[in-house]
N, C-alpha and C positions, 0 to 999 in steps of 0.2 A: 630388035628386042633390046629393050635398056639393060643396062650391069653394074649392079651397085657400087656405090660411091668407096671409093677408096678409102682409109682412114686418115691418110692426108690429106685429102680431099674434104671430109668430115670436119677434121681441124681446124679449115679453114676458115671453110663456112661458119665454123663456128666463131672463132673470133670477128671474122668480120660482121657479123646479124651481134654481136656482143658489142662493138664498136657503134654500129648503128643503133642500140638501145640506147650507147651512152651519149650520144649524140640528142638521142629525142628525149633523153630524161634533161639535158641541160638546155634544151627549148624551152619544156615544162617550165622547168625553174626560172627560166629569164622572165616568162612570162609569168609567175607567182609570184616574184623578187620584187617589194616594197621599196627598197632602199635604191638610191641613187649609180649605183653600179656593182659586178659583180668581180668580188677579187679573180685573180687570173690563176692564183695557186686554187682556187676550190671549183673553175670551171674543168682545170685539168684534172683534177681528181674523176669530178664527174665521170669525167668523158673517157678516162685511163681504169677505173675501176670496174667495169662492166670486163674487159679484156683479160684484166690479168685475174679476176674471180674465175672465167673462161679457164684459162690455162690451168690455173688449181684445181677446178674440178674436173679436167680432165685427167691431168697426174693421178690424183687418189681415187678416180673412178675405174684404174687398171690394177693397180695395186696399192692391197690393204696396211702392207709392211712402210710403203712411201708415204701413205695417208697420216699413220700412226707419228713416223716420224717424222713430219711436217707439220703434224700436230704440236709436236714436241716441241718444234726448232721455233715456232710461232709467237709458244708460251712463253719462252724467255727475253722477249721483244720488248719492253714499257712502249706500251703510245701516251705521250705525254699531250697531245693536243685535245682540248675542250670543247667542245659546241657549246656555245651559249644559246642557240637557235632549234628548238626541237624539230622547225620544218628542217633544218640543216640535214637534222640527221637520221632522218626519216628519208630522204632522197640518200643519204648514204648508203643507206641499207636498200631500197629498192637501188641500186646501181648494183651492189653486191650481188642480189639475189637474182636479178639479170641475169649477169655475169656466169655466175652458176647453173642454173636453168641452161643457157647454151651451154656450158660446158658437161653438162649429161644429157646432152640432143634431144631437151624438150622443148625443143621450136615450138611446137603450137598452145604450153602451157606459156610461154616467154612471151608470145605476140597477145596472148587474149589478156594475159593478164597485162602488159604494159598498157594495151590499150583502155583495158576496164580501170586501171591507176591514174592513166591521165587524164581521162573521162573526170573520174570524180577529182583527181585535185586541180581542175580548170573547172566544173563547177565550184568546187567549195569556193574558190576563190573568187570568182565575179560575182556569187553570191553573198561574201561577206565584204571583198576590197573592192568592187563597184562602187561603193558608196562609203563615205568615213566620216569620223566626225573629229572634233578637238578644240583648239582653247585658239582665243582670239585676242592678242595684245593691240589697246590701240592706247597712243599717245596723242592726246589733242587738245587743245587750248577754243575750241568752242562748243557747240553744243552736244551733247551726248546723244539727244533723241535723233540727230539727224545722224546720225550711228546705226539707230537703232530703226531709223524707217528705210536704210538701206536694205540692212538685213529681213525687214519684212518684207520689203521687197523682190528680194530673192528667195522668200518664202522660206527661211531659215529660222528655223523656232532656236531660243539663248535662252537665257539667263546671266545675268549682273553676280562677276562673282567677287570680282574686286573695283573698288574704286577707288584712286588718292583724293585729295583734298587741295591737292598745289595747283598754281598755275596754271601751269600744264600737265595737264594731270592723266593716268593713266587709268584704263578701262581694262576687266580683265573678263570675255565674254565667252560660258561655255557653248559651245555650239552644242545644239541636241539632236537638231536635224540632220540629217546623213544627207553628204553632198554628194554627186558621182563621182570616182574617184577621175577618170577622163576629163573632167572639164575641171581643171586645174583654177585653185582657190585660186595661185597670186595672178592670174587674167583678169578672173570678174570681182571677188568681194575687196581683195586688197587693192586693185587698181580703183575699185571708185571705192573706197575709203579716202585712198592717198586722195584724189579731185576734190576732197571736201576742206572748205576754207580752217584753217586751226590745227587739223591732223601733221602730225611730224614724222611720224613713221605708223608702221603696220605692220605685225609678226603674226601667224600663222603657225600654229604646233601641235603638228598629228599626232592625234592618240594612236600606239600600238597595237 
């Protein structure tokens, strides 16, 4: 006959299934993260804030008098740090709320919802960054159309938003069509732009 778990035991289990959320929320995020790498001070957060929300809730889940005054001791904190990234801080808060959830032994409110969270924010996201669109700089000194029968090529609807007049003159082209985001612009449209006799360069600027 089994015998229930100890409250050290309890404890444990709880930071560590806390630890392990913060671990799979900073999967999540590697795999919803746009930009070129992820700072190392906001991986550890991730990964550190699932644990110590753990331990807080379980402190003020024994006593109302520690809760009250850790409340206190809280409020005269400043966080001076700013998210400029609302997805930033939205995984902040799902780390937090983790955190908490094991730390009042709601394991199976913890597990369903992480997984119904990551569910949808790895849909939204191959739903929306699968495919992107944005602005096409090209410099070339010959024909423009042969620019522009690339891009039909690749079945890429534009529009002509800018053009100089000089020499070598610059092409400024919105892309309309959503490319996938996996098969990476500067492979196929910038590498045969650049083969095209005239072209000097070729920039590429993802819209947000």
């Amino acid at each position: 006959m089994f015998t229930e778990p100890g409250p050290d035991l309890i404890m444990i289990e709880n930071l560590i299934l806390s630890a392990l959320f913060g671990t799979g929320i900073l999967i999540v995020f590697y795999i919803t993260y746009s930009k070129i790498s992820i700072g190392r001070s906001f991986a550890f957060t991730l990964i550190l804030l699932p644990p110590v929300s753990c331990m807080v809730a379980m402190i003020i889940s024994n006593d109302f008098y520690v809760a009250v005054g850790m409340v206190g001791s809280l409020s005269i904190i400043r966080y001076r740090y700013s998210m400029k990234d609302a997805k930033n801080l939205m995984f902040v808060f799902w780390a937090v709320s983790a955190g908490l959830a094991c730390g009042f032994t709601q394991r199976r409110i913890a597990v369903v919802s992480f997984i119904i969270i990551a569910f949808i924010a790895l849909a939204v996201f191959f739903i929306t960054e699968c495919r992107r669109t944005g602005m096409l700089v090209v410099r070339t000194s010959g024909n423009a159309e042969d620019i522009e029968e690339i891009l039909r090529e690749l079945s890429i609807s534009y529009s002509v938003r800018y053009k100089s007049l000089d020499e070598a003159c610059d092409i400024l082209f919105e892309l309309k069509s959503k490319i996938r985001r996996r098969k990476s612009i500067d492979s196929t449209v910038c590498e045969r732009l650049m083969l095209l006799d005239g072209v000097s360069s070729v920039k590429f600027i993802e819209n947000d």
